[in-house]
TORDREN-688295 format. One record per residue (C-alpha): residue number from 1; residue in three letters; x, y, z. Coordinates in steps of 0.02 Angstrom, whole numbers. Each point is the difference from the previous one (the first is absolute). Layout:
// TORDREN-688295
  resi  resn    east   north      up
   NUM   ALA       X       Y       Z
...
// end
This chain:
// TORDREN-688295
  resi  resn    east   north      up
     1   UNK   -1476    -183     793
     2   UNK     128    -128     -19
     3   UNK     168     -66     -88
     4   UNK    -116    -114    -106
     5   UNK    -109     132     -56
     6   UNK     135     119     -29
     7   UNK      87    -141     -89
     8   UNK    -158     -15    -118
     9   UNK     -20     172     -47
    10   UNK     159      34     -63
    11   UNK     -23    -177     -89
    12   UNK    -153      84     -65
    13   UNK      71     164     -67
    14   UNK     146     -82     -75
    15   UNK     -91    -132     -99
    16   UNK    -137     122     -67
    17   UNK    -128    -104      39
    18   UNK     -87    -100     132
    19   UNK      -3    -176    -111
    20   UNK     182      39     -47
    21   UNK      65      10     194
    22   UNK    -113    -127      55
    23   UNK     117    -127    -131
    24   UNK     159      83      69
    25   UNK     -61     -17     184
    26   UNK     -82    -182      -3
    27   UNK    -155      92      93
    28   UNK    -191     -11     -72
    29   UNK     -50     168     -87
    30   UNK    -157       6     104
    31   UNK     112      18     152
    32   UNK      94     117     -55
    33   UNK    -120     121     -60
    34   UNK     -76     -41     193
    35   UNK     174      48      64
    36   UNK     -15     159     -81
    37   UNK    -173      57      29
    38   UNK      65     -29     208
    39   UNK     150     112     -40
    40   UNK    -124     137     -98
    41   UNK    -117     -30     162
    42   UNK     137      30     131
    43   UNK      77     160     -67
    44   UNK    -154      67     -74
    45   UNK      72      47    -175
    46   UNK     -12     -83    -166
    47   UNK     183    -100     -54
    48   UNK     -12     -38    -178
    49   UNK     -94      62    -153
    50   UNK     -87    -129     -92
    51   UNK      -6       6    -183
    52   UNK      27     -94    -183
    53   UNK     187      34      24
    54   UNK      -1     -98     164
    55   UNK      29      66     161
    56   UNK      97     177      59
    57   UNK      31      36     175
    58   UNK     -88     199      44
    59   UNK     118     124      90
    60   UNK     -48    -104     156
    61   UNK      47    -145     -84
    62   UNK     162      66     -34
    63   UNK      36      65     167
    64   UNK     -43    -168      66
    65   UNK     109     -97    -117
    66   UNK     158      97      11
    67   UNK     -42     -41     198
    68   UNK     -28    -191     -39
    69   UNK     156     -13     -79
    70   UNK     104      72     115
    71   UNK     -93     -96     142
    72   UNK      21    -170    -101
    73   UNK     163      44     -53
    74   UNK      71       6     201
    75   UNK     -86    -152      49
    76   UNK      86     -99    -150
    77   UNK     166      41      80
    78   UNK     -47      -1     157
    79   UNK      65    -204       5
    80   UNK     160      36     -70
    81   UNK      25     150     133
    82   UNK     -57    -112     129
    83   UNK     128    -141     -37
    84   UNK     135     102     -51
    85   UNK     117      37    -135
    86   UNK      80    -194      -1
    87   UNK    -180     -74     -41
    88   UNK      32     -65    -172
    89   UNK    -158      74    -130
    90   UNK    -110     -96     -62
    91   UNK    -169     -48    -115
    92   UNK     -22      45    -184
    93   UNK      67     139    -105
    94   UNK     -78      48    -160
    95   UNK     111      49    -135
    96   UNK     -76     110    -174
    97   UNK     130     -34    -117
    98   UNK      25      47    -202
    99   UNK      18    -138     -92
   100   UNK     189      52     -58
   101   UNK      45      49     175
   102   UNK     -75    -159      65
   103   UNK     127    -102    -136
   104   UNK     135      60     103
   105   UNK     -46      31     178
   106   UNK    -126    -100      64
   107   UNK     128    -173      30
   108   UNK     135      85      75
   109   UNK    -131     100     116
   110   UNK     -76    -172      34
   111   UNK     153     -86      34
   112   UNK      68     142     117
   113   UNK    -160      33     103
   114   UNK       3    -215      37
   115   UNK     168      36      79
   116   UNK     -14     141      81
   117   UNK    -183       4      53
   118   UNK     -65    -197       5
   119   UNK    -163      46      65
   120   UNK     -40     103    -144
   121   UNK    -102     -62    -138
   122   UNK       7     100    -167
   123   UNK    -125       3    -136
   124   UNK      30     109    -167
   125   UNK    -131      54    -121
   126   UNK      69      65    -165
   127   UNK    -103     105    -117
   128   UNK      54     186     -88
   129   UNK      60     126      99
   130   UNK    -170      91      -6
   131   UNK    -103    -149      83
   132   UNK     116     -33     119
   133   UNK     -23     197      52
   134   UNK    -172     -28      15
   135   UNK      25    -155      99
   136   UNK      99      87     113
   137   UNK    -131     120      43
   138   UNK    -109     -98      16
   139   UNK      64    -108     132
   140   UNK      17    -177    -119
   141   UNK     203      24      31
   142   UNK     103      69     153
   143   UNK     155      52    -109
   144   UNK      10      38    -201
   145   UNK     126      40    -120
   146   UNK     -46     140    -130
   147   UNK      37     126    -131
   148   UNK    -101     135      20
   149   UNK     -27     120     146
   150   UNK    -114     112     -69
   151   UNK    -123     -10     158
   152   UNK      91     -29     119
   153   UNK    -135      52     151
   154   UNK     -13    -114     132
   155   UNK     167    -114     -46
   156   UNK     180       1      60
   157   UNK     101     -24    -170
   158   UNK     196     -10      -4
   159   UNK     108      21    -185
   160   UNK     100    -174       8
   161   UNK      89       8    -163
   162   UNK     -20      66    -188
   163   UNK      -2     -94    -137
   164   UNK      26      33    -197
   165   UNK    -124     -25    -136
   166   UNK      59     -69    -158
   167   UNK     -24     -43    -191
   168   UNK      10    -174     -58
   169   UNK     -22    -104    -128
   170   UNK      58    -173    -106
   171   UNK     160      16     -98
   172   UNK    -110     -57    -145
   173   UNK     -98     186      19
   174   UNK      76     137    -114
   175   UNK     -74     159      36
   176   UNK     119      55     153
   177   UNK     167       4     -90
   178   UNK     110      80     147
   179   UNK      90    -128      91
   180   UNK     -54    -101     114
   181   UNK      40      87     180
   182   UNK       2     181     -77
   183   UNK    -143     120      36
   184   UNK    -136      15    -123
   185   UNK    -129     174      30
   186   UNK    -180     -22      68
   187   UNK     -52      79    -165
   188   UNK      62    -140    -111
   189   UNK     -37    -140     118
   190   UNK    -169      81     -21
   191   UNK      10     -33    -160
   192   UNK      20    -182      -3
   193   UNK    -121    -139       0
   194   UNK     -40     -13     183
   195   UNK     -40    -146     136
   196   UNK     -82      87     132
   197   UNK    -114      -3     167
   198   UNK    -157      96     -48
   199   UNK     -41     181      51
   200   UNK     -38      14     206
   201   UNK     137    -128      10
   202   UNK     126     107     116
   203   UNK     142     -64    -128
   204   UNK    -122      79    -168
   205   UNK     -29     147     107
   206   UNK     172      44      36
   207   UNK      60     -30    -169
   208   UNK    -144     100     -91
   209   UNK      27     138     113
   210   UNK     169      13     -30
   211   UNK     -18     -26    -185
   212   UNK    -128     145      13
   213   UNK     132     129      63
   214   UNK     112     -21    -134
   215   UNK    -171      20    -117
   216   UNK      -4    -168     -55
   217   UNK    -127    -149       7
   218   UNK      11    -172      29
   219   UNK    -100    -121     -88
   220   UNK      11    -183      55
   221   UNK      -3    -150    -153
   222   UNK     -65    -103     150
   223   UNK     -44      27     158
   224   UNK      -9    -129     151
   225   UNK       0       4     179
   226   UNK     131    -124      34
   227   UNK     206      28      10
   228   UNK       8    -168     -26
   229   UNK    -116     -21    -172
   230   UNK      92     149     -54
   231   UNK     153     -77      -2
   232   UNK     -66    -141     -86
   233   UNK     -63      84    -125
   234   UNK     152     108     -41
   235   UNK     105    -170      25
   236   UNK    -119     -62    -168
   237   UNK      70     174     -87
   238   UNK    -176     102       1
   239   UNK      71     158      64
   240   UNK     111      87     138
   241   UNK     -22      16     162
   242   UNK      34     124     154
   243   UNK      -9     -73     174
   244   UNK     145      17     141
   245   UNK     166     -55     -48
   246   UNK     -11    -144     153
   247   UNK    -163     -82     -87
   248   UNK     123     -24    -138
   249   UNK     176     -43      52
   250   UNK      -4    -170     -14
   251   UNK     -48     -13    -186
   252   UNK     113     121     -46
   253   UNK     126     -97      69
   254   UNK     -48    -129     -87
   255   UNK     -14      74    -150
   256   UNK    -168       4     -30
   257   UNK     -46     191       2
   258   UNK     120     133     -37
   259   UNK     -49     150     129
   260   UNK      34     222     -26
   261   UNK      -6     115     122
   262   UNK    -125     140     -39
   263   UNK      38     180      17
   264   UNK     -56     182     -40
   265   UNK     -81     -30     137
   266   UNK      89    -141      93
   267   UNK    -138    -136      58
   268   UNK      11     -48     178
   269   UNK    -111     -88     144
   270   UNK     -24      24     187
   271   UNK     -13    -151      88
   272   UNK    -106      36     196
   273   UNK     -20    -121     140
   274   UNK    -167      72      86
   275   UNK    -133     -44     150
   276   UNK    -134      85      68
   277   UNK      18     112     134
   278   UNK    -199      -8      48
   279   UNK       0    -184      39
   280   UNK      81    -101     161
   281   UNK     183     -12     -40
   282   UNK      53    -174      76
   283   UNK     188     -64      40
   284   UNK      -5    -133    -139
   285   UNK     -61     140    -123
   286   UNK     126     126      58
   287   UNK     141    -138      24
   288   UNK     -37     -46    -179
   289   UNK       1     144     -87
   290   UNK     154      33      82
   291   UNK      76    -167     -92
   292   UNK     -87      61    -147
   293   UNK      98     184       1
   294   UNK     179    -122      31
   295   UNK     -55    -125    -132
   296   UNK     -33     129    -132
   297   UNK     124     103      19
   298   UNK     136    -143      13
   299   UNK     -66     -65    -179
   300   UNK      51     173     -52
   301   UNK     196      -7      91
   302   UNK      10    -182     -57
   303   UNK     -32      49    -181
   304   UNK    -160    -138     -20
   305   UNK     -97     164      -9
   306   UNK      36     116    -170
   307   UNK     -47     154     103
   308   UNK      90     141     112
   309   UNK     -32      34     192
   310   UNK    -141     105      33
   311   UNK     -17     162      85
   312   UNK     -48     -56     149
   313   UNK     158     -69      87
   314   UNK     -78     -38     182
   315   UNK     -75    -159      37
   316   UNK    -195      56      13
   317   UNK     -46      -1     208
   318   UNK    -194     -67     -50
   319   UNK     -58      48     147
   320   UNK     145     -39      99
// end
């Protein structure tokens, strides 16, 4: 057994499928399923379940992979141990980014990583916070951005900073008739003709569960995936709209939207850097979520950021 076999089972497990790992890989399917069969051969114990689902490692295929990653996960560092703390990182990092937190961070985290890491290359993918999750787990990103931390097996996750949820609308719109900046209650806002993501959007969830215990029940006018059609639609006057307050700063400065706070209960989000702690941890990946932690948080202090500080006031060691 080797690095390169190793290297293709984990591939293997993490992709859920042969065809799927043989994409990520660059390697013909037929040799990795010949890769495997020599592995099965050479310890004398099935690996993987087949099935419709895909592939599942058995409890010999787990034992092996938490091994594999560990093994692979010492021989990625072993260069940067080797040439010592002044080697500069670098290679790629891939960045899972929200759209909204992407509007904000991704230039100033591309423009600080060119000066302070020049052999770095960056690439961000944006999508909601749930795909970018799965990305993440999956292996199609080295460092994400999310809201939710429901599962958080097999990921190191750190609170960067909270931000508030709020009600807004065009001055033209009637129906809210507290002023502008004053809180309005979860049950009236409930009330209201709504712009919102659909339900198993993290954003729907959270406000439907929190509109559930104060017994009430949000139905949406419309309902799109998309921060940004959803302010385009409530720019044209077809409803209100609840998003964080950043997404919206700039037209209410402008004038476009007039924005409430919502209370009873108060509507916040937690904002996570997170990596996986089951995959090779490299020094451009750790030196770069680093940045990340100093770049978010400083959008925060500087004010760029509607949001407080969160709990976690250490810089995150990822792996260090």
């Amino acid at each position: 057994m080797d690095l390169r076999q190793l290297r293709y089972f984990t591939a293997i497990v993490e992709q859920g499928s042969f065809s799927k790992a043989a994409t990520k890989l660059r390697v013909a399917q037929p040799a990795l399923s010949q890769h495997l069969r020599h592995m099965e051969d050479e310890l004398g114990v099935p690996l993987l379940h087949r099935g419709t689902r895909g592939v599942q490692p058995t409890e010999a295929g787990e034992r092996l992979l938490a091994r594999a990653r560990a093994i692979l996960a010492q021989f990625a560092e072993l260069p940067d141990e080797v040439r010592g703390e002044s080697a500069q990182p670098g290679g790629e990092v891939r960045i899972g980014l929200p759209g909204t937190v992407s509007e904000l961070f991704s230039v100033p985290l591309i423009e600080a990583a060119r000066e302070r890491f020049p052999e770095v290359r960056i690439r961000i993918a944006e999508a909601m916070s749930g795909f970018v999750l799965d990305w993440l787990r999956r292996g199609d990103v080295d460092l994400a951005v999310i809201y939710s931390t429901s599962d958080p097996k097999g990921l190191g996750i750190h609170h960067v900073l909270t931000e508030e949820l709020c009600l807004f609308g065009t001055p033209a719109l009637a129906a809210v008739t507290a002023a502008p900046g004053s809180p309005v209650t979860l049950q009236a806002a409930a009330g209201l003709d709504l712009i919102l993501p659909g339900t198993g959007h993290g954003l729907r969830d959270q406000i439907d569960e929190a509109a559930a215990s104060i017994g009430a029940s949000v139905q949406a006018a419309i309902e799109i995936e998309s921060y940004t059609q959803i302010k385009r639609l409530a720019e044209r006057g077809l409803g209100y709209g609840i998003l964080p307050r950043m997404a919206v700063r700039e037209q209410e400065r402008a004038g476009v939207f007039r924005t409430w706070s919502i209370e009873q209960p108060q509507m916040y989000r937690k904002v996570y850097l997170a990596y996986s702690t089951e995959r090779p941890m490299p020094s451009a990946t750790r030196a770069i979520g680093q940045l990340s932690w100093e770049i978010l948080r400083g959008l925060v202090a500087g004010e760029s950021w509607a949001a407080t500080l969160g709990e976690d006031g250490d810089p995150p060691a990822l792996y260090g």
